[in-house]
N, C-alpha and C positions, 0 to 999 in steps of 0.2 A: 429812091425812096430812102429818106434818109433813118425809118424805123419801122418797124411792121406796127407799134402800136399807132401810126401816122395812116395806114391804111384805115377807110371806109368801106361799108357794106351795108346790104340792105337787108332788114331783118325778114321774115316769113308774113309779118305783118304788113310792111311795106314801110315800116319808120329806118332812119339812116341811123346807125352806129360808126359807130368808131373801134378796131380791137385795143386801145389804150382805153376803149371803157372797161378792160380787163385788166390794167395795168395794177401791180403787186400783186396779183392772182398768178398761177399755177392756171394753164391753158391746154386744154385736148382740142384740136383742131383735127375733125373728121369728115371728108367727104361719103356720103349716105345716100341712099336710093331702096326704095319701100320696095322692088319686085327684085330681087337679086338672093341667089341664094345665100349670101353674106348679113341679109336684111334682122334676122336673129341675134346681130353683133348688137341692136338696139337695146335689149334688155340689159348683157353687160356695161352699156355705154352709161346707161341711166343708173344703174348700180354703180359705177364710179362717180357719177353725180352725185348721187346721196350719200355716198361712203363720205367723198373727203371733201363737202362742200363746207361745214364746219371749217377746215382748216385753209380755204383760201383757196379752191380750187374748181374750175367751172369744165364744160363741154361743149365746144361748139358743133352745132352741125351742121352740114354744105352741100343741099341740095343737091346732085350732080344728074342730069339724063344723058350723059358722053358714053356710055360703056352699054352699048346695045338696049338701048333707049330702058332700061333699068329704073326709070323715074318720069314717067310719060305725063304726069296729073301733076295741077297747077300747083300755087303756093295751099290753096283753099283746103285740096284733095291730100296734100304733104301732110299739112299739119291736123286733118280730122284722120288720115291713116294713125300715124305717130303716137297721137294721145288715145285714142280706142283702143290701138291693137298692142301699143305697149307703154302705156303709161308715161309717154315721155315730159317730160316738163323743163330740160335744158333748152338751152336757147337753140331755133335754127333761123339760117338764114334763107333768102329765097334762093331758087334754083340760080347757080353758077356752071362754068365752062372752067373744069378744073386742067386741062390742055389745051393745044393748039393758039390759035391768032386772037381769039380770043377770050384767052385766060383770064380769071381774077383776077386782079395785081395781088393779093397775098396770095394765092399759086403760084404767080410768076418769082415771087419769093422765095415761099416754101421749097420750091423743088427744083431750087440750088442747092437744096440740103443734100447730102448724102446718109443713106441707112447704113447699118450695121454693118456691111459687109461692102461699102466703101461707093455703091451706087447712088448717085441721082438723077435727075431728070422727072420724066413726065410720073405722074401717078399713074401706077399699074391697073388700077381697078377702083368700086367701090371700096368704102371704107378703110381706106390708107390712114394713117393717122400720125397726125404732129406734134412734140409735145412744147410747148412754147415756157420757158422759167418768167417768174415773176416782171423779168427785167425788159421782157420781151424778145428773146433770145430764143432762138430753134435748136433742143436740149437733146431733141428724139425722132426718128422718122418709124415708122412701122408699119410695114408691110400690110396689104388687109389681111391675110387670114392668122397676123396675130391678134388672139385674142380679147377682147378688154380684160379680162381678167391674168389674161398670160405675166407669169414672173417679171418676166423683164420689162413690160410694161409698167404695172405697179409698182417694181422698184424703181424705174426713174421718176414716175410721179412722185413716190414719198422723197425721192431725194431732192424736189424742184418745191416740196410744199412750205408756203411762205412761213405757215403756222404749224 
């Protein structure tokens, strides 16, 4: 692949994008699943939405049911969960296989990356999160049960925002 913004996906709607439809934007890339006791990380997710959407900065989110079936209900069932129960309004995409044989190709990307503490490979769990710079570069990997609001999340976003 010769760029992650050259990677395709399908929206929750069923239309194709492109992540270069993100391109000079500041990107969170998180794999999500509505039954998971991590499913709460929504609200902060949508609050870094609205915080720094002004400045150039979006959130994806990536359907996943790999991690004991955490996401069993369709695209239909994702997206009326999402907006009822927490207000979401970032973009998601439909249900993906964020491991194994068959991965997304931005998976199979991402998690070449290495976290904090010098590991990569497969995603550990729901909501892992990636943080992509304007240029389309893998800036950040973070673990699920760091926070969206946690320090060091927030500080690499403001350090990656284009505005």
């Amino acid at each position: 692949m010769s760029s992650l913004h050259d990677i395709t996906f399908t929206t929750i709607d069923g239309e194709q994008a492109r992540l270069g439809d993100y391109a000079g934007h500041a990107v969170l890339v998180v794999n999500v699943a509505s039954e998971c006791g991590l499913t709460p990380q929504y609200e902060g997710l949508q609050e870094l939405a609205d915080d720094y959407r002004d400045r150039g900065f979006f959130v994806l989110g990536f359907p996943c049911n790999q991690f004991m079936g955490q996401e069993p209900g369709d695209e239909d069932a994702i997206k009326k969960f999402t907006s009822e129960k927490y207000g979401i309004s970032f973009p998601l995409a439909a249900k993906v296989d964020v491991n194994g044989p068959d991965r997304h190709p931005l998976y199979a990307e991402l998690t070449a990356v290495a976290d904090a503490d010098g590991e990569a490979g497969d995603v550990q769990w729901n909501f892992e999160k990636f943080l992509l710079s304007p240029s389309g570069e893998v800036v950040g990997r973070f673990r699920p049960k760091v926070e969206p609001g946690a320090p060091e999340l927030t500080e690499a976003i403001e350090d990656v925002l284009p505005v």
